[in-house]
N, CA, C and O atoms as CSV, one atom per row, in Angstrom:
chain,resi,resn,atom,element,x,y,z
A,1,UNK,N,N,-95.802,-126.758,-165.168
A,1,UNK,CA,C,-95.405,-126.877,-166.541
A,1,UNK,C,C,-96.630,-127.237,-167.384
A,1,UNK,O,O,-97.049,-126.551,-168.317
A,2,UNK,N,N,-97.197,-128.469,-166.924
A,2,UNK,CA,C,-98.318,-129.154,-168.025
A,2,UNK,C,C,-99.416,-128.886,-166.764
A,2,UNK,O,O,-99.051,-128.993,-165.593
A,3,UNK,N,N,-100.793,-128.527,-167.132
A,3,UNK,CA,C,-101.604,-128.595,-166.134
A,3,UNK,C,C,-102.416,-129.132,-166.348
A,3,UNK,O,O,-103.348,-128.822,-167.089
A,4,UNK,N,N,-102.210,-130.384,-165.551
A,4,UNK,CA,C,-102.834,-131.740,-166.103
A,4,UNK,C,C,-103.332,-132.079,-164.718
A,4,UNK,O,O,-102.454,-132.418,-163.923
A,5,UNK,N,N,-104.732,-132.047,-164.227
A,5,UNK,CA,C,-105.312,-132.717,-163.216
A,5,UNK,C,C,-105.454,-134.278,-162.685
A,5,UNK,O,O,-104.691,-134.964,-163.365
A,6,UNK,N,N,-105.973,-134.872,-161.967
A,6,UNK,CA,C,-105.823,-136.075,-161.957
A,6,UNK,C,C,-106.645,-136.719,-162.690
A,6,UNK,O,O,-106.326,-137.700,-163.361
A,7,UNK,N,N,-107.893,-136.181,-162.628
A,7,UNK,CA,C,-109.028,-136.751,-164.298
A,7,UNK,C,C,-108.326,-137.145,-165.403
A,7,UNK,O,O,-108.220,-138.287,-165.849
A,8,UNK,N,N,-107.595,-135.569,-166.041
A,8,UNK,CA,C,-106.788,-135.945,-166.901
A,8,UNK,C,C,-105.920,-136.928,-167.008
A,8,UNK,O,O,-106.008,-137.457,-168.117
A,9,UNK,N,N,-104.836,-137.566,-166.089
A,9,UNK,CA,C,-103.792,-138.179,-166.194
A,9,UNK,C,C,-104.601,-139.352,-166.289
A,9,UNK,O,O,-104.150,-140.041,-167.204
A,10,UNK,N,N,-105.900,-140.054,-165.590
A,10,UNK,CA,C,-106.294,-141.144,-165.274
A,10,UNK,C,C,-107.311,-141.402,-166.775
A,10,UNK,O,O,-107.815,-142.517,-166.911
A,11,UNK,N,N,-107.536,-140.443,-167.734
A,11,UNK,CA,C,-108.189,-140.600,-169.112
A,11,UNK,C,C,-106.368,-141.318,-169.876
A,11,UNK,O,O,-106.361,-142.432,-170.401
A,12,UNK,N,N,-105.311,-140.637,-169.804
A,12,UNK,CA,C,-104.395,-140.654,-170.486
A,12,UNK,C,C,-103.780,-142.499,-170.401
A,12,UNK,O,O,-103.375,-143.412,-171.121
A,13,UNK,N,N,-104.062,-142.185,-169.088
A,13,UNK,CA,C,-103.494,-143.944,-168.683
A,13,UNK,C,C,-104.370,-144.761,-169.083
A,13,UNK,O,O,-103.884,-145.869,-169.310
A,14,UNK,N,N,-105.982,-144.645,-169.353
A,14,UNK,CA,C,-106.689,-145.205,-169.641
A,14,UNK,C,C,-106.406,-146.041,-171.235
A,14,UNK,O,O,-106.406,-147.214,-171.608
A,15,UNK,N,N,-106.121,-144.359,-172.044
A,15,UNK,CA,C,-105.763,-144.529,-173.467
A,15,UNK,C,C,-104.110,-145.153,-173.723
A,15,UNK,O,O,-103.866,-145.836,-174.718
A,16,UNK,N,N,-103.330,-144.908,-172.969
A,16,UNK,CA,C,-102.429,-146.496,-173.172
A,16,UNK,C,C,-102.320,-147.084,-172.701
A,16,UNK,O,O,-101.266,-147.715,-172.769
A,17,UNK,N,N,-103.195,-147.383,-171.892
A,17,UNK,CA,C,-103.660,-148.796,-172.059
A,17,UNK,C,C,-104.469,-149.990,-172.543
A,17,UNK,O,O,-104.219,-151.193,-172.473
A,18,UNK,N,N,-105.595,-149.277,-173.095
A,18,UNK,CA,C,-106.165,-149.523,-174.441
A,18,UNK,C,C,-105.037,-149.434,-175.661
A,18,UNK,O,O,-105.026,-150.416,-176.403
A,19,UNK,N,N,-104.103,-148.392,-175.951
A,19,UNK,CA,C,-103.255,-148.660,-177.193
A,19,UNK,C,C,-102.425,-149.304,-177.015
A,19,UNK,O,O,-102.233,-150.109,-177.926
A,20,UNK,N,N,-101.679,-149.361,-176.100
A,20,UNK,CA,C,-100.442,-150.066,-175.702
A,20,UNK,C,C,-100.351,-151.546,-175.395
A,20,UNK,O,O,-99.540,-152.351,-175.854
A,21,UNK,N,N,-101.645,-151.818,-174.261
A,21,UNK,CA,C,-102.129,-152.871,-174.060
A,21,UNK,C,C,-101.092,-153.145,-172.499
A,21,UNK,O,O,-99.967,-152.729,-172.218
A,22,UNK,N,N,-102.059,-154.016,-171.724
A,22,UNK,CA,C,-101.637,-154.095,-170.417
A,22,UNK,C,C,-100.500,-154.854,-170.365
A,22,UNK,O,O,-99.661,-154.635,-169.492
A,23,UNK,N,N,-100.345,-155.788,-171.248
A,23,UNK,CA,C,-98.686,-156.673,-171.444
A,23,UNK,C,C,-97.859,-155.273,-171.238
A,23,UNK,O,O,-97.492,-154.797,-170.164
A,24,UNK,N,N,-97.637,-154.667,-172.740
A,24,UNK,CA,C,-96.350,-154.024,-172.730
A,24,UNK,C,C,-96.584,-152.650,-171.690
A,24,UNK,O,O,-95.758,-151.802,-172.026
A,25,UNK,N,N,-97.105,-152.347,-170.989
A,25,UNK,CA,C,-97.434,-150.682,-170.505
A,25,UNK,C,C,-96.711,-150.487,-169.346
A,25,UNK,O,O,-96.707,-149.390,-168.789
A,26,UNK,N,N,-95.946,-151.675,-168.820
A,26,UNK,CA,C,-95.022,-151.317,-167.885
A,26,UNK,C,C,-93.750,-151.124,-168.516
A,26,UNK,O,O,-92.943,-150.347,-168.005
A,27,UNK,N,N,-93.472,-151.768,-169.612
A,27,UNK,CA,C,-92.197,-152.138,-170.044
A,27,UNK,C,C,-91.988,-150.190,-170.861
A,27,UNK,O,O,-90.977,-149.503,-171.012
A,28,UNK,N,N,-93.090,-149.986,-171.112
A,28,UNK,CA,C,-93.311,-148.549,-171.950
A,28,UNK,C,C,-92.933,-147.683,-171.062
A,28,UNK,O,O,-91.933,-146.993,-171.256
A,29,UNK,N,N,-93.759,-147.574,-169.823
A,29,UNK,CA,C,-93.756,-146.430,-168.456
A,29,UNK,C,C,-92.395,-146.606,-167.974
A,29,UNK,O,O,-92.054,-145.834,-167.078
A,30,UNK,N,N,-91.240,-147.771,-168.528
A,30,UNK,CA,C,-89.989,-147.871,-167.580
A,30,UNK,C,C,-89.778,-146.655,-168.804
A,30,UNK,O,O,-89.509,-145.484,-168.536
A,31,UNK,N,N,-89.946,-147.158,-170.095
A,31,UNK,CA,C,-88.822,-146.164,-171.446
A,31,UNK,C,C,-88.868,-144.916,-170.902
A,31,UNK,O,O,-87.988,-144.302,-170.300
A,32,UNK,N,N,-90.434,-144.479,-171.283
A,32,UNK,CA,C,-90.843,-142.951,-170.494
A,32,UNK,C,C,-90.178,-142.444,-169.292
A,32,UNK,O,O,-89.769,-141.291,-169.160
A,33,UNK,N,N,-90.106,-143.284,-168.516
A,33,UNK,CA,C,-89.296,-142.491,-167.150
A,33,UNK,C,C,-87.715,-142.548,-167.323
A,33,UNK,O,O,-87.238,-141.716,-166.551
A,34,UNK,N,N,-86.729,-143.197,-168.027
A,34,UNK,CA,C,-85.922,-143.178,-168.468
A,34,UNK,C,C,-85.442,-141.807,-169.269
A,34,UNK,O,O,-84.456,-141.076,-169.186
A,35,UNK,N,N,-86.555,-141.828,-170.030
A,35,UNK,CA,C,-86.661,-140.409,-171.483
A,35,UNK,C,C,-86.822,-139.546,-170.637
A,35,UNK,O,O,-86.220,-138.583,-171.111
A,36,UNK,N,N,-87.489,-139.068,-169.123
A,36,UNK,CA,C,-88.202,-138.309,-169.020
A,36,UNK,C,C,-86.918,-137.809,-167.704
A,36,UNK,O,O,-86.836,-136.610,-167.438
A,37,UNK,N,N,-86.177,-138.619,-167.116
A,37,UNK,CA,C,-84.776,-138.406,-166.423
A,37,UNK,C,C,-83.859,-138.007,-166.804
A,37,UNK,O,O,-83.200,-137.255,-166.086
A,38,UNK,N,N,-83.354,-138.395,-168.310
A,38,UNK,CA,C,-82.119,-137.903,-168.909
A,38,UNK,C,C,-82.517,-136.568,-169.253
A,38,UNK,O,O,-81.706,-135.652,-169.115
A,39,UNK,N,N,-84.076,-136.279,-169.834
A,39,UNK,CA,C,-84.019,-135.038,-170.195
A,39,UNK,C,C,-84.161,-133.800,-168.411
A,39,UNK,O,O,-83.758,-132.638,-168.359
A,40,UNK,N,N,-84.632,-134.346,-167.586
A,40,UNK,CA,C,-84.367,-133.541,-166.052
A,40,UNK,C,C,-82.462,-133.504,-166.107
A,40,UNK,O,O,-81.729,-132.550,-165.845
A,41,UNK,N,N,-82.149,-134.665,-166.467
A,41,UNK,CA,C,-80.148,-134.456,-166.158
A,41,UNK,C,C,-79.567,-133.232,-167.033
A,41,UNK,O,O,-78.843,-132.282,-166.736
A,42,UNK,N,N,-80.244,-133.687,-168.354
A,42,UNK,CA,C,-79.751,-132.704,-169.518
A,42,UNK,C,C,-80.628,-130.829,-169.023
A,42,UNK,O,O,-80.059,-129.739,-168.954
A,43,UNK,N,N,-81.392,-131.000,-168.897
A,43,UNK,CA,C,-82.211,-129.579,-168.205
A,43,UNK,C,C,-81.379,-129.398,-166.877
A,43,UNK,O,O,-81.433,-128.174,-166.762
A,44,UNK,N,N,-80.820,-129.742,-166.059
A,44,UNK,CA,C,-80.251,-129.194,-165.063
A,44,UNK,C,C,-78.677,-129.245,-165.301
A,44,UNK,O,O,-78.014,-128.866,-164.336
A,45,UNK,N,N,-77.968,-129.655,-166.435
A,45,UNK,CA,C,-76.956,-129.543,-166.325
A,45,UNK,C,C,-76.727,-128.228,-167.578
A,45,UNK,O,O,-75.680,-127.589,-167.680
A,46,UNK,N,N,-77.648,-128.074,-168.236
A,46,UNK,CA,C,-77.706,-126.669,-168.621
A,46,UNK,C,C,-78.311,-125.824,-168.056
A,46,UNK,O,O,-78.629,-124.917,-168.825
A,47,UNK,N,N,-78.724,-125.644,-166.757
A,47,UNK,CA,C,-79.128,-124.489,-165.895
A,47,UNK,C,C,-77.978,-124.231,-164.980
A,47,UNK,O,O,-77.759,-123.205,-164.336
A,48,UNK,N,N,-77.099,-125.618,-165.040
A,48,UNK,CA,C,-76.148,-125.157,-164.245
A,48,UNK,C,C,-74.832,-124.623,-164.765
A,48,UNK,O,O,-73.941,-124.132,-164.072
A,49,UNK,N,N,-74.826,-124.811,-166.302
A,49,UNK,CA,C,-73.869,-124.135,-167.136
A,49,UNK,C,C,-73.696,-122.805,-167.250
A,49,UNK,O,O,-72.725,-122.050,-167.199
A,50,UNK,N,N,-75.204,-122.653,-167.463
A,50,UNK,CA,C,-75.708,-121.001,-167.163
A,50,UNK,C,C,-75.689,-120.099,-166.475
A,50,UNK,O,O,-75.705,-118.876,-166.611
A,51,UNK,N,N,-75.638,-121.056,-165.388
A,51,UNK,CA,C,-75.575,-120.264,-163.764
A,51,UNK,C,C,-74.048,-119.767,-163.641
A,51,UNK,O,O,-73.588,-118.646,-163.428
A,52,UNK,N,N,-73.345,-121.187,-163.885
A,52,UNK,CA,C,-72.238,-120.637,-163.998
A,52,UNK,C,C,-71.169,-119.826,-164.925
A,52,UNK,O,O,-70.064,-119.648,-164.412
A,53,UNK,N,N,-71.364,-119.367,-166.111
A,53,UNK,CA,C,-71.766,-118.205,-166.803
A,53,UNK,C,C,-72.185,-116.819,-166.204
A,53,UNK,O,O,-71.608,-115.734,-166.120
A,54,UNK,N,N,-73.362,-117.261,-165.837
A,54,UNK,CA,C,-73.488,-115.759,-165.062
A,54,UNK,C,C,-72.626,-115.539,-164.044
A,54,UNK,O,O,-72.367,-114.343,-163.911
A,55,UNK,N,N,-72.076,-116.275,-163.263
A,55,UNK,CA,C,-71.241,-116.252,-162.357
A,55,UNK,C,C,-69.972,-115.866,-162.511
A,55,UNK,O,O,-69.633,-115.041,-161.663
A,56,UNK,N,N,-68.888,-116.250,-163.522
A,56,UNK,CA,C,-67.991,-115.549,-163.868
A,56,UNK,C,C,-67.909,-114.690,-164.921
A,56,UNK,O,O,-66.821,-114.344,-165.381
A,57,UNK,N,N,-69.608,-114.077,-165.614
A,57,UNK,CA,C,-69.366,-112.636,-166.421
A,57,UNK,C,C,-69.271,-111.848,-164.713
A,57,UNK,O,O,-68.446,-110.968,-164.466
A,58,UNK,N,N,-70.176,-112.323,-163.782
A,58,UNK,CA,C,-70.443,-110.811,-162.787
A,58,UNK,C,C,-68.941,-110.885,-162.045
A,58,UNK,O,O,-68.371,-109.846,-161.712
A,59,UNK,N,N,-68.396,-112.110,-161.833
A,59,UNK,CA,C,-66.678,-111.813,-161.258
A,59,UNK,C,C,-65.770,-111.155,-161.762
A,59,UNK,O,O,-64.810,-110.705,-161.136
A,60,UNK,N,N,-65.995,-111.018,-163.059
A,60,UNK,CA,C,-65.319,-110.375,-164.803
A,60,UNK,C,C,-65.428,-108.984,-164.596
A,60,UNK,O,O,-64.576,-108.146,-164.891
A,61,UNK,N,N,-66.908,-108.717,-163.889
A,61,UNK,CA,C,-66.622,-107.529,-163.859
A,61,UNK,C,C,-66.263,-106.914,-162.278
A,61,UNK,O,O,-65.325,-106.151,-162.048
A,62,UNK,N,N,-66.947,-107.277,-161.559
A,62,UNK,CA,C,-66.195,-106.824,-160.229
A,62,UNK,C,C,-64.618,-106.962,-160.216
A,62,UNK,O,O,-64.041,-106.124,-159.523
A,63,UNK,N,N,-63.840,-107.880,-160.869
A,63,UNK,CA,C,-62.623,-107.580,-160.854
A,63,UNK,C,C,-62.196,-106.299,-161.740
A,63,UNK,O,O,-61.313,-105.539,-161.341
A,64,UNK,N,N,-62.962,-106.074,-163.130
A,64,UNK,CA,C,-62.649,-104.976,-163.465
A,64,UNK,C,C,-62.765,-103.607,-162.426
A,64,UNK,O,O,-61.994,-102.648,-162.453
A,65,UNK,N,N,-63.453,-103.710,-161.884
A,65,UNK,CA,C,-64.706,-102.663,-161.169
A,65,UNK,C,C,-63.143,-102.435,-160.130
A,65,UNK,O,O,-62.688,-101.297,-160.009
A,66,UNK,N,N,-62.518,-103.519,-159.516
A,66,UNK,CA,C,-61.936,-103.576,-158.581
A,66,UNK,C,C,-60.278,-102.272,-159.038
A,66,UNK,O,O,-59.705,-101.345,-158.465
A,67,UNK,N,N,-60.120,-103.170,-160.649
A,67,UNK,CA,C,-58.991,-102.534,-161.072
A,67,UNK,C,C,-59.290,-101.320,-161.305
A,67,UNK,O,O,-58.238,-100.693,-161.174
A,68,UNK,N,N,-60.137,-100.605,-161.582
A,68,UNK,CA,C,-60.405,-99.484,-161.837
A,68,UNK,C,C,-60.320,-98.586,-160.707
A,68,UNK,O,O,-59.871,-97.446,-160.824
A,69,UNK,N,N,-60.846,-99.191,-159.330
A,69,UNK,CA,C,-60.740,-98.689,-157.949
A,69,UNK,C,C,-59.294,-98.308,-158.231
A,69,UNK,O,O,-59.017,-97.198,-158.687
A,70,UNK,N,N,-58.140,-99.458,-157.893
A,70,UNK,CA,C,-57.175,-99.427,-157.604
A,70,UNK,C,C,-56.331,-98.675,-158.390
A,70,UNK,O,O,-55.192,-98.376,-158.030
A,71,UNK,N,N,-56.953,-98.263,-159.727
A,71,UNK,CA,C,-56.205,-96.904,-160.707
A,71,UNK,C,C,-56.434,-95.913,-160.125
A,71,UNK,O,O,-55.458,-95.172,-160.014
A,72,UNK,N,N,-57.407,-95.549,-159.661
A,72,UNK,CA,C,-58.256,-94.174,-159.304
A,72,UNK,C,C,-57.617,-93.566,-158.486
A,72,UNK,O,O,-57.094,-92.452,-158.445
A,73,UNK,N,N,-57.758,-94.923,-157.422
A,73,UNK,CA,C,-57.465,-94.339,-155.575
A,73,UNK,C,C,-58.453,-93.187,-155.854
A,73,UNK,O,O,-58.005,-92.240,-156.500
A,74,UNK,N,N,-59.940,-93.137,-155.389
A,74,UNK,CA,C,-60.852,-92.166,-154.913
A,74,UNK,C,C,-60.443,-91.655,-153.612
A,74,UNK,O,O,-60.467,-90.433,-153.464
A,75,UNK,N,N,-59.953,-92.634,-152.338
A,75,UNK,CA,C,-59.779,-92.511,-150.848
A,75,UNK,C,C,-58.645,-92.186,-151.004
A,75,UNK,O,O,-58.427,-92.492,-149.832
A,76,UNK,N,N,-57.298,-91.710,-151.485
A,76,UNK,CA,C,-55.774,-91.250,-151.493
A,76,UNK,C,C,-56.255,-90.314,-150.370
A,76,UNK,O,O,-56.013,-90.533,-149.183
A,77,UNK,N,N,-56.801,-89.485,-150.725
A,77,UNK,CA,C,-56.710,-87.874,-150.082
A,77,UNK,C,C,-57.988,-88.090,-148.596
A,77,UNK,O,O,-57.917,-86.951,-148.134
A,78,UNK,N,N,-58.564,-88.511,-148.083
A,78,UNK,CA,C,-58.576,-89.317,-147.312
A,78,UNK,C,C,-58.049,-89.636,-146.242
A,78,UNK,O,O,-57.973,-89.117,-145.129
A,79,UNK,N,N,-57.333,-91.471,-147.167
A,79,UNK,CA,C,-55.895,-92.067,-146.476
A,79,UNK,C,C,-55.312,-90.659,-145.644
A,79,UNK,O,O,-55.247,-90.446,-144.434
A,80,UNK,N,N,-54.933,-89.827,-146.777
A,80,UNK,CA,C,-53.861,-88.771,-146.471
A,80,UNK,C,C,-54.169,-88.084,-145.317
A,80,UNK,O,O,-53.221,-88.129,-144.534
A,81,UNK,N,N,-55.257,-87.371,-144.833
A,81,UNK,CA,C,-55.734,-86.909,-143.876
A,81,UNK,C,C,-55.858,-87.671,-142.326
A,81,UNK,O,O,-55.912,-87.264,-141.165
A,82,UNK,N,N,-55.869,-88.742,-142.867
A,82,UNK,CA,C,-56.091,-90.262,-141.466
A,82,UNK,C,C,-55.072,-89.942,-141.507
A,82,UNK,O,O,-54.965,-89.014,-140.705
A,83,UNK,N,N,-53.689,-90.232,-142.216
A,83,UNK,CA,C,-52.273,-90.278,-141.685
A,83,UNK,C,C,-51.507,-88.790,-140.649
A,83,UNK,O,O,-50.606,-88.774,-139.810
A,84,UNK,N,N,-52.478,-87.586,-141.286
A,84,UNK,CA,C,-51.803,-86.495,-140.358
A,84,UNK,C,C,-51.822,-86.847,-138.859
A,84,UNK,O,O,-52.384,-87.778,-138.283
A,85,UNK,N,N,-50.966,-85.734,-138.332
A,85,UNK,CA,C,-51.108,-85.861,-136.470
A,85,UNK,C,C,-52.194,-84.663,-136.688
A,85,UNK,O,O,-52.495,-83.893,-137.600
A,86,UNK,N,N,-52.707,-84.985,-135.065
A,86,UNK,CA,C,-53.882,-84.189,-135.080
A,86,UNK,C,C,-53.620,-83.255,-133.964
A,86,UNK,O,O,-54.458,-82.415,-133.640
A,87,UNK,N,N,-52.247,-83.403,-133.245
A,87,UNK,CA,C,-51.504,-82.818,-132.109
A,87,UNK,C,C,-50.807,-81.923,-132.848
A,87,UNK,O,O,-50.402,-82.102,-133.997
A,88,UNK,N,N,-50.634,-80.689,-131.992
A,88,UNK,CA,C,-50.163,-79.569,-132.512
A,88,UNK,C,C,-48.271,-79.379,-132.719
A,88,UNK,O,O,-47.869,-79.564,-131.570
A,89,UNK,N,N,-47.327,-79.177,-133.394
A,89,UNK,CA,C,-46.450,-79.666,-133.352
A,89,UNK,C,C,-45.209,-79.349,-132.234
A,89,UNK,O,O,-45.165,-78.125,-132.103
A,90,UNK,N,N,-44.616,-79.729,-131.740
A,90,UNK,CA,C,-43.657,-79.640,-130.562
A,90,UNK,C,C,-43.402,-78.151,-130.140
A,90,UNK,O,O,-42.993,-77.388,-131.016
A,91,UNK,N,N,-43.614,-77.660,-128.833
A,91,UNK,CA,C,-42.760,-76.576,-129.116
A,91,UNK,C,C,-41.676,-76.139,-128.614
A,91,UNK,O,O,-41.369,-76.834,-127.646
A,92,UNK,N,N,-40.860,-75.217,-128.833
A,92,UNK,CA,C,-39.355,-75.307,-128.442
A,92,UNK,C,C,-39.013,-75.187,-127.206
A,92,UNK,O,O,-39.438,-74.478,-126.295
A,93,UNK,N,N,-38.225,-75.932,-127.273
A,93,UNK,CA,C,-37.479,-76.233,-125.626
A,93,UNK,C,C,-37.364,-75.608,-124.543
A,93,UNK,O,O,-36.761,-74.717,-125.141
A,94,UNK,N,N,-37.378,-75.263,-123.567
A,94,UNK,CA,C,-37.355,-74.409,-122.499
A,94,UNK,C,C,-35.641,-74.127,-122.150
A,94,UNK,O,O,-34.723,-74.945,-122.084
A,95,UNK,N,N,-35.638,-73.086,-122.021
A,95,UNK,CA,C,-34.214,-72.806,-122.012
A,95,UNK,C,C,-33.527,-73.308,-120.725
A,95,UNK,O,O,-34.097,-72.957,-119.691
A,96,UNK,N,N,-32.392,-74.076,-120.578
A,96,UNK,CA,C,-31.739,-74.199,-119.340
A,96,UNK,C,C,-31.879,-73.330,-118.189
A,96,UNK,O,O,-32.342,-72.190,-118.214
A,97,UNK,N,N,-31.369,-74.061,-117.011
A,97,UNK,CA,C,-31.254,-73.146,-115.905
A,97,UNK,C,C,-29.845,-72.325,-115.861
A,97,UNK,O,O,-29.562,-71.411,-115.086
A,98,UNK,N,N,-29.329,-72.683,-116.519
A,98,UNK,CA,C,-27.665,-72.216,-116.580
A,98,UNK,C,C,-27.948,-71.074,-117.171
A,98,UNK,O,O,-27.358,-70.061,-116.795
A,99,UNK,N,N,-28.982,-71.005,-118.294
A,99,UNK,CA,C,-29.467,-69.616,-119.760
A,99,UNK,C,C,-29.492,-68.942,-118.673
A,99,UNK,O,O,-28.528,-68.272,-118.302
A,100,UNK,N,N,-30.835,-69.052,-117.885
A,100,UNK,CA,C,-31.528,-67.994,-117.596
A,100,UNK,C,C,-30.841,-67.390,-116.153
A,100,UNK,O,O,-30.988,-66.196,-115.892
A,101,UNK,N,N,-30.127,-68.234,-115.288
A,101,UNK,CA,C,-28.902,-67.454,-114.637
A,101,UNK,C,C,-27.775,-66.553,-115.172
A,101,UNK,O,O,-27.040,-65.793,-114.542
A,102,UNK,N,N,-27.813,-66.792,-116.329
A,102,UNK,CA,C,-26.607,-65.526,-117.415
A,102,UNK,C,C,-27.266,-64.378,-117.564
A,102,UNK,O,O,-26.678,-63.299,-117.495
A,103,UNK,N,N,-29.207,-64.534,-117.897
A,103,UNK,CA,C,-29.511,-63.490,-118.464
A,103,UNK,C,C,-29.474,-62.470,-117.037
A,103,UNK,O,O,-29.242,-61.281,-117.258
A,104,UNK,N,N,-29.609,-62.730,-116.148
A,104,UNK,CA,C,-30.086,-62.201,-114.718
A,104,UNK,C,C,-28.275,-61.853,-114.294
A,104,UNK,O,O,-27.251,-62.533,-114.232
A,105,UNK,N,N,-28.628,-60.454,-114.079
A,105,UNK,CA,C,-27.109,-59.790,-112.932
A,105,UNK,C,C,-26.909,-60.884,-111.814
A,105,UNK,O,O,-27.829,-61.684,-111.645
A,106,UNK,N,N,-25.752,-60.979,-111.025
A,106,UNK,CA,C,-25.406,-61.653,-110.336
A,106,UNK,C,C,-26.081,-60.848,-109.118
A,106,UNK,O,O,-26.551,-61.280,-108.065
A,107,UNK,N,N,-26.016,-60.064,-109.410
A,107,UNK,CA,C,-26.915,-58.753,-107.668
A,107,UNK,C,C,-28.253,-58.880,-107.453
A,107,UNK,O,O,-28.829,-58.896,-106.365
A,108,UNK,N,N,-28.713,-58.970,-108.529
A,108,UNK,CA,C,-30.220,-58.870,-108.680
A,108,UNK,C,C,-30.687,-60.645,-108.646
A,108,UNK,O,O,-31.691,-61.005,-109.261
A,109,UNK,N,N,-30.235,-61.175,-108.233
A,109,UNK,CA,C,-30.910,-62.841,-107.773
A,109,UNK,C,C,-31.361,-62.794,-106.946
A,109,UNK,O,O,-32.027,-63.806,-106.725
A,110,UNK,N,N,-31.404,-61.968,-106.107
A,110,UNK,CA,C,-32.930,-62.119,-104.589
A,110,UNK,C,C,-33.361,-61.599,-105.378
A,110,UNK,O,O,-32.839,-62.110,-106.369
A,111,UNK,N,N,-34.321,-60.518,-105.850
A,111,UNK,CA,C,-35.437,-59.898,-106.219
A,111,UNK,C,C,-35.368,-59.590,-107.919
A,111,UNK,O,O,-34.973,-58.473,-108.254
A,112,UNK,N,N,-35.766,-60.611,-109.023
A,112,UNK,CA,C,-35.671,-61.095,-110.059
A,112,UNK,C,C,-36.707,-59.843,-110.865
A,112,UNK,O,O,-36.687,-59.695,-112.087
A,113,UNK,N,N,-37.387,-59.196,-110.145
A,113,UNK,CA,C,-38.796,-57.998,-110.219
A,113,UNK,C,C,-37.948,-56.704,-110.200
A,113,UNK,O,O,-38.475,-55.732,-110.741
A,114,UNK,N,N,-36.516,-56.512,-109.574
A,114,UNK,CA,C,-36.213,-55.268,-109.309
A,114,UNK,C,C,-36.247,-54.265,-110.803
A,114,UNK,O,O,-36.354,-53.041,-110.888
A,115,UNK,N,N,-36.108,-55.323,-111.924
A,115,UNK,CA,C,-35.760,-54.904,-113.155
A,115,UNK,C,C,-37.003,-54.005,-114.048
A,115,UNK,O,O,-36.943,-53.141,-114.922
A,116,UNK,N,N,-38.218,-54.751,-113.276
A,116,UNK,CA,C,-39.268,-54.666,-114.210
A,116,UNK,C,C,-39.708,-53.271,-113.595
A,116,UNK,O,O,-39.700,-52.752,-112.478
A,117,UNK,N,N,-40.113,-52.906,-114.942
A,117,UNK,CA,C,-40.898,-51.092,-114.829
A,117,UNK,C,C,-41.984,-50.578,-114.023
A,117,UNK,O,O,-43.139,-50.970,-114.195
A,118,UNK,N,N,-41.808,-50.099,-113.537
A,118,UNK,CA,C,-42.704,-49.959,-112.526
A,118,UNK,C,C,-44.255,-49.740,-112.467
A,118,UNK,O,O,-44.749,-49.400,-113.541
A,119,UNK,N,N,-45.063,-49.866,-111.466
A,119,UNK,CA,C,-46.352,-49.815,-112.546
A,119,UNK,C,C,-46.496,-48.467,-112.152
A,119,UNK,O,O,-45.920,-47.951,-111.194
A,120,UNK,N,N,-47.641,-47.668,-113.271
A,120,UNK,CA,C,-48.213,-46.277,-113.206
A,120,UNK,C,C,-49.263,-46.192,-112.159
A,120,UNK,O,O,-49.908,-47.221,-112.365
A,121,UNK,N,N,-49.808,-45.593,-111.180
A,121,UNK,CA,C,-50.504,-45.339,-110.309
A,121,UNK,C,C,-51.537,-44.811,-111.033
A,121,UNK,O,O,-51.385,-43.917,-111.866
A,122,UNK,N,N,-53.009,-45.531,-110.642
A,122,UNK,CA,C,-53.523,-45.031,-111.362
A,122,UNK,C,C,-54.430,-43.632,-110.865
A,122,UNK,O,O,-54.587,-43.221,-109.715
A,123,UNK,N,N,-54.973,-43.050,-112.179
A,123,UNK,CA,C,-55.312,-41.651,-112.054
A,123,UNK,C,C,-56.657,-41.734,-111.808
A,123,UNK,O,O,-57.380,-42.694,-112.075
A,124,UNK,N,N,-56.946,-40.785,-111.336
A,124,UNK,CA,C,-58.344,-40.398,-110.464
A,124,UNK,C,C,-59.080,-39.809,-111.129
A,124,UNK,O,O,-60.160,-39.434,-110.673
């Protein structure tokens, strides 16, 4: 703050104590440190007013920041995609054994092939 060496401070003490005089210069150095504390209390209790100031403008706005999220929904479509299945959907049932004994002649149950077309031989 003050850049005051020790030369300096030891000229300063010199000069009140020459003005002040060695009686009163303690009773003076108590006032001074008194004056010189309230104003450190008063300086830090307005840095901390400040601080806290800045502290709930930037909450002021992250909550805005927040409500604005929560109008938007940017992630909806997203969400939406996380929620699909990613499995293909069911497929239909396999027909009973009872079905597929109706579809089949009662004669033709040993050899279930007799039906099917025959194959073409192939050509040379």
């Amino acid at each position: 703050m003050f850049d005051l060496s020790w030369s300096h401070i030891l000229i300063l003490l010199i000069v009140a104590l020459v003005v002040v005089g060695p009686k009163d210069l303690p009773k003076m150095m108590r006032t001074m440190g008194r004056w010189l504390g309230k104003a450190r209390a008063m300086a830090d209790q307005f840095r901390k007013s400040f601080d806290e100031m800045a502290r709930q403008s930037e909450l002021d706005e992250l909550r805005a920041e927040i409500e604005a999220l929560r109008a938007h929904k940017p992630l909806s479509d997203i969400e939406q995609s996380m929620n699909q299945s990613i499995l293909p959907p069911d497929p239909p049932p396999l027909p009973q054994l009872s079905q597929m004994e109706q579809a089949i002649p009662p004669g033709d149950m040993a050899d279930p092939l007799a039906h099917a077309p025959a194959a073409e031989p192939p050509h040379p």
